[in-house]
C-alpha positions in Angstrom: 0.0 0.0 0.0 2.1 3.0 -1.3 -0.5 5.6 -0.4 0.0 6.3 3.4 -3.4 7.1 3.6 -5.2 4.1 2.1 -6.8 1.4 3.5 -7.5 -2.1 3.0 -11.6 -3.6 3.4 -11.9 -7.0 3.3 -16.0 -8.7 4.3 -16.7 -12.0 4.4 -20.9 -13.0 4.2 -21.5 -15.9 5.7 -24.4 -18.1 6.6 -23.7 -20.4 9.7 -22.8 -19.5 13.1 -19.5 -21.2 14.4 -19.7 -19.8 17.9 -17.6 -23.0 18.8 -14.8 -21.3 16.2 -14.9 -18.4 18.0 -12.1 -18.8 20.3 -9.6 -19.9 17.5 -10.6 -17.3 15.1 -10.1 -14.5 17.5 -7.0 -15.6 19.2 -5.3 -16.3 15.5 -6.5 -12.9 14.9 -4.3 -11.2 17.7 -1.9 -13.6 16.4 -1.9 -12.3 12.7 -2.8 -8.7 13.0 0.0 -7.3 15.0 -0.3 -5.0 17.7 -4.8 -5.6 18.8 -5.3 -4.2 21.6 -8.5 -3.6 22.7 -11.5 -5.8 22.5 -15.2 -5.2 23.5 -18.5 -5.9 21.9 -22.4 -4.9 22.0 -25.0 -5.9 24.1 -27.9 -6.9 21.7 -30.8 -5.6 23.5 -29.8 -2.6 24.2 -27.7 -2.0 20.9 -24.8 0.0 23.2 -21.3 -1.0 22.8 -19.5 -2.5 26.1 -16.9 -0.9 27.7 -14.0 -2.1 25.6 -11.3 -4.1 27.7 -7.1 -4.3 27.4 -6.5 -7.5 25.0 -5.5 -10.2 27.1 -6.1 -13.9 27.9 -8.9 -13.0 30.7 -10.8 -10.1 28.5 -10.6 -12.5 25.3 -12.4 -15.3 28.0 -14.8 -12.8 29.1 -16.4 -12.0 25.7 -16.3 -15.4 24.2 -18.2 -16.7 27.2 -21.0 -13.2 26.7 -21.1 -15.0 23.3 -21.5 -18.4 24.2 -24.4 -17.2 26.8 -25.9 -15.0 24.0 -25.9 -11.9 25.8 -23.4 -10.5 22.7 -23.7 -11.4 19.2 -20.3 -9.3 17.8 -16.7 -9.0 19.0 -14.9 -5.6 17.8 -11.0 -6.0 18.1 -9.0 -2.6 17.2 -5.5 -1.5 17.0 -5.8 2.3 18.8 -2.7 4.2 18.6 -2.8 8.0 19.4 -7.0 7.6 19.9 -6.8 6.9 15.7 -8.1 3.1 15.1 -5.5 1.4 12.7 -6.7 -2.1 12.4 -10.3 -2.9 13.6 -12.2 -6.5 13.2 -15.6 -7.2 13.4 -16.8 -10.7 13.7 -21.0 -10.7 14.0 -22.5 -13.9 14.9 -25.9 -12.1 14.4 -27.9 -14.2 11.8 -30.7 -11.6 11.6 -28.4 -8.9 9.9 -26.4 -11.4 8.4 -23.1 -12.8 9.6 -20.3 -11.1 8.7 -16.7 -10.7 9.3 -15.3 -7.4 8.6 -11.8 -5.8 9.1 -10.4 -2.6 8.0 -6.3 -2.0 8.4 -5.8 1.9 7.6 -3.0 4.4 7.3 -0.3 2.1 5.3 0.9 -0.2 8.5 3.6 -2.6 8.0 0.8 -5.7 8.3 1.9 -8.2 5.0 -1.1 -9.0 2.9 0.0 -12.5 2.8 -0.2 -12.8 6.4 -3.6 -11.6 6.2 -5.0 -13.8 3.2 -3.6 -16.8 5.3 -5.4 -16.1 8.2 -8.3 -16.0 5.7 -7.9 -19.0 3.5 -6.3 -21.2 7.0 -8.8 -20.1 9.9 -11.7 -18.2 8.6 -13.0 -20.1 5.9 -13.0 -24.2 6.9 -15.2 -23.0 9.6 -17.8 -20.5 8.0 -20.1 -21.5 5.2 -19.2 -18.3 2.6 -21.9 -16.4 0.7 -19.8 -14.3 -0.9 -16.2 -12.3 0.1 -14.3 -9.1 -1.1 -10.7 -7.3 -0.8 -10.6 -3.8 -1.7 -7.9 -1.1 -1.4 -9.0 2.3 -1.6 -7.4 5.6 -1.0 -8.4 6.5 2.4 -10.5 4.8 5.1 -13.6 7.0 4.7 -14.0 5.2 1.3 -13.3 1.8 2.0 -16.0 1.9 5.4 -18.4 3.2 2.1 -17.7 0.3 -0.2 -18.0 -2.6 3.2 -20.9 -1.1 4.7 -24.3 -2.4 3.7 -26.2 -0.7 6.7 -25.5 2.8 7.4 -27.4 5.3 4.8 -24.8 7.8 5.9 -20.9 8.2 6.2 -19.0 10.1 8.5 -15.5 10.9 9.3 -13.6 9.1 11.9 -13.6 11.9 15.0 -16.3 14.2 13.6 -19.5 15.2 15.1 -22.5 12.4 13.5 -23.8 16.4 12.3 -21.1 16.4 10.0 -22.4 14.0 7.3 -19.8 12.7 4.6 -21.2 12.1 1.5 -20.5 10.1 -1.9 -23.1 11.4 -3.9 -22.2 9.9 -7.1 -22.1 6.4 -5.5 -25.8 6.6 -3.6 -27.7 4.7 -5.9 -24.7 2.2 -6.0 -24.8 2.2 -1.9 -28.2 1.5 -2.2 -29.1 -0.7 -4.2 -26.3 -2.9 -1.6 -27.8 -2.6 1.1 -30.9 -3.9 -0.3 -29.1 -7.0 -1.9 -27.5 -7.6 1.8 -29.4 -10.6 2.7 -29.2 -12.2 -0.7 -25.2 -12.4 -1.1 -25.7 -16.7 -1.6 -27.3 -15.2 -4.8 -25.6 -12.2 -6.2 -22.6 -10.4 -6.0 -22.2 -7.0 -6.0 -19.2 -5.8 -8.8 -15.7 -6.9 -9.1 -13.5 -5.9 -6.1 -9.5 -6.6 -6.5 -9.8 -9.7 -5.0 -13.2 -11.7 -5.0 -14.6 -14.3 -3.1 -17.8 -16.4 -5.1 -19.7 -19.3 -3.8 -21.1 -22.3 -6.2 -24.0 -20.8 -6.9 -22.1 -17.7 -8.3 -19.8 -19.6 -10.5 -22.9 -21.6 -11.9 -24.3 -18.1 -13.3 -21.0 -17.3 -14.5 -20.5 -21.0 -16.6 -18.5 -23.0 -14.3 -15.2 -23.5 -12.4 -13.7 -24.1 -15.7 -14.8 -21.0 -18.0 -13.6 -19.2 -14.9 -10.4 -20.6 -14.8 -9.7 -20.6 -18.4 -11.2 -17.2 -19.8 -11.6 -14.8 -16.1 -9.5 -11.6 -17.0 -7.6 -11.6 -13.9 -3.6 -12.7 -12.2 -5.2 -15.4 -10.2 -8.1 -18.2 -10.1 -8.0 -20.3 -7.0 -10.6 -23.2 -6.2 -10.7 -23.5 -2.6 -12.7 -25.6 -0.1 -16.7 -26.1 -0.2 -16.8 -25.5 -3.7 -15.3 -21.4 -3.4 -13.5 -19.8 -5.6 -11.2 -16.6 -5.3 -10.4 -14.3 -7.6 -7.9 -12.1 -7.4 -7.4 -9.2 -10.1 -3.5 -8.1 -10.3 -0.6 -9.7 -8.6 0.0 -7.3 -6.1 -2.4 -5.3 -4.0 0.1 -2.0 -4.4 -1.3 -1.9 -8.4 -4.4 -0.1 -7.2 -5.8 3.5 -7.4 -3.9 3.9 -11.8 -6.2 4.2 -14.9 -5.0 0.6 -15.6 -5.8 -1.0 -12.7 -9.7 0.4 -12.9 -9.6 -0.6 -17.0 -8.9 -3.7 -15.4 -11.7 -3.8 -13.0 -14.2 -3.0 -15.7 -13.2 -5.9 -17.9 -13.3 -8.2 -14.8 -16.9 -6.9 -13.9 -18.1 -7.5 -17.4 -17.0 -10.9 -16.9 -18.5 -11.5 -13.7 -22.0 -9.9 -14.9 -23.7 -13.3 -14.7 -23.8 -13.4 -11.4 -24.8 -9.8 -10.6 -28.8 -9.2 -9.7 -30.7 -8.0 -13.3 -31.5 -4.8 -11.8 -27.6 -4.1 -10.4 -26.8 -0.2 -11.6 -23.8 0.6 -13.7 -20.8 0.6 -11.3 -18.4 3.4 -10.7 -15.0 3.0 -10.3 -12.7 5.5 -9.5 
């Protein structure tokens, strides 16, 4: 990530609820993301956060076990440095929003990519059932929350008043038309994203594990477990943000149109 300012968004959908995988998937977590620490989560009926806690073994005990009791349904696990969040993980277990992992690492930190797509591909996936997946990179953070979000109908700045609204106006029926399709990801996907995760159902629409493989416009085509696939557009995540890179993203969304919803709107790409 050359731009100090950019960030990297990467949301997994997902449709069971390995509770029982929660301990792993959280302590690999702190493992792979260096530098976590603090950890705190949301108590469901009242939909307030809960005072967040110093990472460590006793904290990390304390939440999975408001998990495994049901009195939380998300664990939130930042890296805060000066009061500015630099890494920060979501992991819902909350099936009537859809499951979802989230995680957003901001402001060009030394975290390797490959560290982070093996904590995907080794301890996230063999114990979720994936809908659907996406990496993007984006130029700063305010734009990659907009392009993972599929809830908020607003965006603001980290820090500023909620008064102080932060709009993409030129994306809002994109936005949209998301957050409608949020429950229907083991359907549809939304556009091409630098690196792309697609269920079986997906790669049906699109003609098959083998059209993919052979004809997909992209650096990489892996098969992985439970029928996946991921697609990744260039070989590095660094080639973002040129007029090549998003020529590139176009041809790879035209490609992946099949499995888009009919009434998807044009994307925009930067």
């Amino acid at each position: 990530m050359k731009n100090n300012n950019s960030s990297l968004g990467i949301k997994l959908f997902y449709s069971n609820n390995p509770i029982s995988s929660a301990e792993k998937i959280i302590k690999k977590a702190i493992e792979t993301l260096d530098g976590l620490n603090k950890i705190y989560s949301i108590d469901p009926t009242t939909a307030k956060f809960l005072r967040s806690k110093k990472v460590n073994e006793s904290n990390i005990n304390h939440f999975l076990t408001l998990l495994k009791e049901k009195k939380t349904e998300d664990i939130f696990l930042d890296r805060c440095n000066n009061g500015q969040i630099e890494i920060d993980l979501d992991i819902s277990f909350n099936e009537k929003f859809r499951n979802t992992i989230e995680l957003i690492v901001s402001n060009n930190n030394e975290i390797k990519f490959d560290k982070i797509l093996s904590f995907l591909k080794e301890t996230i996936l063999p114990v979720i059932t994936l809908n659907y997946g996406i990496i993007t990179i984006e130029t700063d953070y305010n734009f990659t929350v907009h392009e993972l979000s599929s809830s908020s109908p607003t965006w603001f700045a980290p820090g500023e008043d909620h008064d102080e609204k932060l709009w993409y106006p030129k994306f809002d029926k994109e936005r949209r038309f998301y957050q409608q399709l949020n429950d229907k990801h083991d359907e549809f996907i939304r556009k091409a994203y630098w690196a792309n995760f697609l269920n079986s159902t997906h790669i049906k629409k699109i003609g098959g594990i083998e059209k993919i493989k052979k004809e997909c416009p992209v650096f990489l085509v892996e098969e992985l477990s439970n029928k996946n696939v991921y697609i990744q557009l260039t070989e590095k995540i660094e080639d973002f943000g040129t007029n090549e890179y998003y020529k590139k993203l176009k041809i790879l969304d035209n490609f992946l149109k099949p499995a888009k919803h009919p009434k998807s709107p044009n994307p925009i790409f930067k």
